[in-house]
N, C-alpha and C positions, 0 to 999 in steps of 0.2 A: 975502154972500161972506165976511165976516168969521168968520162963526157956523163955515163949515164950515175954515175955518184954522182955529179954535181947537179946533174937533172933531178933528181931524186929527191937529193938535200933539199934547193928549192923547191921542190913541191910541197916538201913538208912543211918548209918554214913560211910559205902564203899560206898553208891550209891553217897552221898554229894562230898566223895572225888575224887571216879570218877569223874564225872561232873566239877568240879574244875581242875582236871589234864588235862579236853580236852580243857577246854576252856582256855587256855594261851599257851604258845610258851616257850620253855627254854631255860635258857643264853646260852647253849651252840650250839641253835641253832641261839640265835639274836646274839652271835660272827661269826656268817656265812652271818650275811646276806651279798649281795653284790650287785652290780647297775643291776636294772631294778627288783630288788624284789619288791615285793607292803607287806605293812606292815600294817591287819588291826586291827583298834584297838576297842574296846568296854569301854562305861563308861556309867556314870550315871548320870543321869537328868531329874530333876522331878518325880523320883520315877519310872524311865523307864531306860532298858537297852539302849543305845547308838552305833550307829555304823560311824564308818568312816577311812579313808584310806590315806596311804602317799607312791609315789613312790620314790624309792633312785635313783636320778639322777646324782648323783656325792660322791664317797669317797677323804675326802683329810684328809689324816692322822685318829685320831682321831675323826672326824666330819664326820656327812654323813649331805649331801646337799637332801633334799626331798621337793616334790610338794605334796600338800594336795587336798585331793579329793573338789569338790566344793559344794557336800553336801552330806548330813549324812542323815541316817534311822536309822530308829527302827530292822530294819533285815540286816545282813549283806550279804546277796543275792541282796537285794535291792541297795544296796548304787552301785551308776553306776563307771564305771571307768575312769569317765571326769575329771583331775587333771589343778589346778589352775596352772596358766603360773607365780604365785610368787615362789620362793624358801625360805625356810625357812631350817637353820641348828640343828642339834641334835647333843649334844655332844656322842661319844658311851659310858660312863659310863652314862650317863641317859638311853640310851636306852636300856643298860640291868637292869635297875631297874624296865623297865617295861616287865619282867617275870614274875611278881607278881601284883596284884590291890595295888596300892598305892594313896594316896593322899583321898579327900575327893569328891572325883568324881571316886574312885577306879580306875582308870582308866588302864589297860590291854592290851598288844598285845596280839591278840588271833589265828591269822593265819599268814603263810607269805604267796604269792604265786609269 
């Protein structure tokens, strides 16, 4: 009886960790990103996953310049690829912090494309 708890447990906890490894992007692929990636990201709100998107329109040094999607879904199939005509800057040591959920909105890059 024991044997098949422990089976169990481990099966859960590779499934969990799978699932955690596809859903984010890793720093060594956001030190690649370059202009014209779209970068989506997932977070959390209201007890719902979150989606929404930023194109990199410009690199200048350290900083990528990106446009933010003009709105957000709950699926990230859904969120369209209509980007706001503002620019907002990201330092790139922030942007590889988000290879992992951090903050209190966990928040996540989870794809480039």
């Amino acid at each position: 009886m024991t044997t098949t708890f422990w089976t169990r447990t481990a099966a859960v906890v590779l499934i969990s960790v799978a699932a955690t490894a596809c859903n984010s992007v890793t720093k060594e692929k956001l030190e690649q990103v370059k202009v014209g990636d779209v970068l989506v990201y997932r977070y959390q709100k209201a007890g719902k996953s979150w989606f929404y998107k930023e194109k990199v329109v410009r690199i200048e040094g350290d900083t990528y310049i990106v446009t933010p999607s003009k709105k957000e879904g709950t699926s990230k199939t859904i969120v369209p690829n209509d980007f706001a005509t503002v620019e907002q800057k990201i330092a790139k040591a922030d942007l590889l912090k988000l290879a992992v959920a951090s903050g209190t909105d966990r928040k996540v890059i989870i794809e480039i494309r």
